[in-house]
C-alpha positions in Angstrom: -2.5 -5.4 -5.2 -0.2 -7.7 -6.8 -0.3 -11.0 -5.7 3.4 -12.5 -6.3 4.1 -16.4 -7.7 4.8 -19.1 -5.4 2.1 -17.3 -3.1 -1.6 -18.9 -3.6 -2.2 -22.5 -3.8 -2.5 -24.0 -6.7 -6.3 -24.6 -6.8 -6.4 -20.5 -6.6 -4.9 -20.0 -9.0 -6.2 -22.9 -11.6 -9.6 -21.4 -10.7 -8.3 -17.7 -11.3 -6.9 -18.9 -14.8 -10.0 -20.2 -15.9 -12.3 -17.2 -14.8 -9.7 -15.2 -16.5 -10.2 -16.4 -19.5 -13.7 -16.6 -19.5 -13.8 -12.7 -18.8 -11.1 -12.3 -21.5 -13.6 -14.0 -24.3 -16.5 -11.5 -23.2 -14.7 -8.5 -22.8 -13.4 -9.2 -26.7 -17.1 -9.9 -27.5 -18.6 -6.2 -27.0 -14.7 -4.8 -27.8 -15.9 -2.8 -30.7 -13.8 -1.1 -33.2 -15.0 2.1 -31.7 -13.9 1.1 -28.1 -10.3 -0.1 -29.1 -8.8 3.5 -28.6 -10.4 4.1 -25.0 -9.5 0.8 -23.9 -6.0 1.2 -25.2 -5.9 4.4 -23.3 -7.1 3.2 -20.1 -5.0 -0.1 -20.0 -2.1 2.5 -20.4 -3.8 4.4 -17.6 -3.6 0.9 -14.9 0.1 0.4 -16.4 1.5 3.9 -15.4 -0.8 4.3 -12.4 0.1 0.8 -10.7 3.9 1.2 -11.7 4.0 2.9 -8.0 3.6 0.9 -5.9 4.5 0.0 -1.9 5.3 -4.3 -0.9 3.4 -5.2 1.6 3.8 -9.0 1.8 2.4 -11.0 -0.6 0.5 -7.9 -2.5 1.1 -4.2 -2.6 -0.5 -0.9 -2.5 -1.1 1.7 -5.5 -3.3 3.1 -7.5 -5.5 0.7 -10.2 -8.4 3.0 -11.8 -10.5 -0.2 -12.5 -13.4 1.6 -11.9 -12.8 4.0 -14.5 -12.4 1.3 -16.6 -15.1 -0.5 -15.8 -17.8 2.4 -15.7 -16.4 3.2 -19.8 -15.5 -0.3 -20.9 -17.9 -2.9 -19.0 -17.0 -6.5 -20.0 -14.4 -5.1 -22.3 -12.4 -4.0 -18.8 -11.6 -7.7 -18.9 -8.8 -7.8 -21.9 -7.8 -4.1 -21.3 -6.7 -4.7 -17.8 -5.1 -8.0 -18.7 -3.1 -7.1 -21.4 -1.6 -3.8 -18.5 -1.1 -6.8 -15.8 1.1 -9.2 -18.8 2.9 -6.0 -19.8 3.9 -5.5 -16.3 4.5 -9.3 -15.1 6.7 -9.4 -18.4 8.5 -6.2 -18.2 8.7 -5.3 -14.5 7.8 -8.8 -12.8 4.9 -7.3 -11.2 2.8 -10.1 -9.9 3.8 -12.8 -12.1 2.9 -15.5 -15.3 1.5 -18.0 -12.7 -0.7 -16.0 -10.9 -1.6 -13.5 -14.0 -5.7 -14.9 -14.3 -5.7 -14.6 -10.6 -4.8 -11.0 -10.2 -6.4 -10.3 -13.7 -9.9 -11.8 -12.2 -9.3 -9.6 -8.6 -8.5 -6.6 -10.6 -11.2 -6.4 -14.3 -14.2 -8.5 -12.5 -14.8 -5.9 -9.8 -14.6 -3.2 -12.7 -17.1 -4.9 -14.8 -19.1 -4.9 -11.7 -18.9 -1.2 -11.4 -19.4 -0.3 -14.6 -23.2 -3.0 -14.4 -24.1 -1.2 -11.0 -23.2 2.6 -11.3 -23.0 2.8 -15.1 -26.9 3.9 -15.7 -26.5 6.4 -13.0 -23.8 8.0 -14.8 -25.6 7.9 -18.2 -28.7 9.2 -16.9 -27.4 12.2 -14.5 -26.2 15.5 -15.0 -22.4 15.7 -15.0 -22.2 16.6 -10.9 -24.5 13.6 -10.2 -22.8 11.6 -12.5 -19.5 12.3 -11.1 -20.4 11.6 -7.5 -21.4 8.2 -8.7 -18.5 7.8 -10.1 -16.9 8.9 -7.2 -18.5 6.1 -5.0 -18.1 3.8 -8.1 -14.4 4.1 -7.9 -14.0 3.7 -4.1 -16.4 0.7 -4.7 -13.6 -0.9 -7.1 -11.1 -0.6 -5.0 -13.1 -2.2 -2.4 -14.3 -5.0 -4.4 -10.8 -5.7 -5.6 -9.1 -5.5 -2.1 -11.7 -8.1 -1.0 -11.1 -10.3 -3.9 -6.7 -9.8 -2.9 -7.8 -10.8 0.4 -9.9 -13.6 -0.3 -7.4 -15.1 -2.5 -5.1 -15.5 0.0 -7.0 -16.5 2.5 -8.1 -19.2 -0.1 -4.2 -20.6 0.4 -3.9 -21.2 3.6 -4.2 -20.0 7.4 -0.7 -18.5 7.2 -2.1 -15.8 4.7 -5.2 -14.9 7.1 -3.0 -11.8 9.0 -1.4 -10.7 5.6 -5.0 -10.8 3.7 -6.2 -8.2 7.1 -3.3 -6.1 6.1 -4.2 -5.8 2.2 -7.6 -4.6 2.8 -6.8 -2.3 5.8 -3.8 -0.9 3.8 -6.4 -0.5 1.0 -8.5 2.5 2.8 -6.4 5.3 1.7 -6.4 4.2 -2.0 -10.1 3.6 -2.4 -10.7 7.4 -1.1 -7.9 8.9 -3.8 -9.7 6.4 -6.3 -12.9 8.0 -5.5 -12.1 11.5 -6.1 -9.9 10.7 -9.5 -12.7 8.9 -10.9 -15.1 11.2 -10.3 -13.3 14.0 -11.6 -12.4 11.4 -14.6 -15.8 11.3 -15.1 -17.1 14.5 -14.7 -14.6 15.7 -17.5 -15.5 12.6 -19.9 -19.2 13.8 -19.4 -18.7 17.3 -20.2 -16.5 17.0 -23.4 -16.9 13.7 -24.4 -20.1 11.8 -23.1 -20.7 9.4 -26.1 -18.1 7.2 -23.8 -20.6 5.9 -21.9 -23.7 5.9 -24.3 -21.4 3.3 -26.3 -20.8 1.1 -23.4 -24.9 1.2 -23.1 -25.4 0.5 -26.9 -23.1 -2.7 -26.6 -25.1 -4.2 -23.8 -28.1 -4.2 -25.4 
């Protein structure tokens, strides 16, 4: 799911950088005081779960847990999962410095968008509904970020077109495991600790 430097155009990537950042100032918006420990916890969470991962071309495949992020942090997803993908450019040349608001933008954007479209369903439910949304929430991510991979590099040129097919396809697998870890993510969180997601609802409105 990393896409590697040298490997978008440069257009891509200026544009990625400037969405980036843009989702980096309103994530730190609604980061409250109260929220910095569960998004420290679940950028460590993307760090160790995407340390894993298999090549394939330009990107690779392993695990993210955006959607987790997304459906506790909303907009604050944004600077969580940026600060994981810096730590692991820097540290284990993941991806890379170049192309760091690109994958940043493919990666928090679709778990801000999970978090907008299946958060009130998992406020609202019981803990079993709440957790099947979560479930579909998570596969939903995955989705949404393997779309965005593939886009990207289809973006950069025709030579990209067969690896973008590749990413998405390879992708199927991981948004089913995503599924069932986010939902059980979530149907914990709701049982022992369910003020997680009544924050993320007070800092909306």
């Amino acid at each position: 799911m990393h896409i590697v430097d040298g490997a978008l155009a440069n257009p891509v990537v200026i544009g990625g950088a400037v969405l980036a950042a843009g989702g980096v100032a309103m994530g730190l918006r609604t980061l409250t005081l109260e929220r910095i420990p569960a998004a420290g916890v679940l950028s460590a969470s993307f760090f160790v779960a995407s340390l894993i991962h298999v090549p394939i071309g330009p990107s690779s495949v392993h695990l993210i847990m955006n959607g987790l992020a997304g459906l506790v942090l909303g907009w604050a997803a944004f600077p969580a999962l940026f600060v994981g993908l810096l730590l692991q450019a820097v540290f284990f040349g993941f991806g890379g410095l170049t192309v760091l608001g690109v994958n940043a933008v493919n990666i928090a954007l679709p778990a801000v968008l999970t978090g907008l479209l299946f958060g009130p369903m998992i406020r609202r439910g019981s803990p079993l509904s709440a957790a099947l949304w979560a479930g579909i929430g998570g596969a939903f991510a995955i989705a949404a970020t393997t779309t965005m991979v593939a886009a990207s590099l289809a973006l950069s040129g025709d030579a990209f077109i067969a690896a973008a097919h590749l990413v998405f396809v390879a992708h199927i697998p991981v948004m089913v495991v995503e599924g069932f870890l986010t939902a059980f993510a979530v149907l914990l969180a709701r049982r022992v600790k369910p003020e997680l997601f009544t924050t993320f609802a007070e800092t909306r409105t």
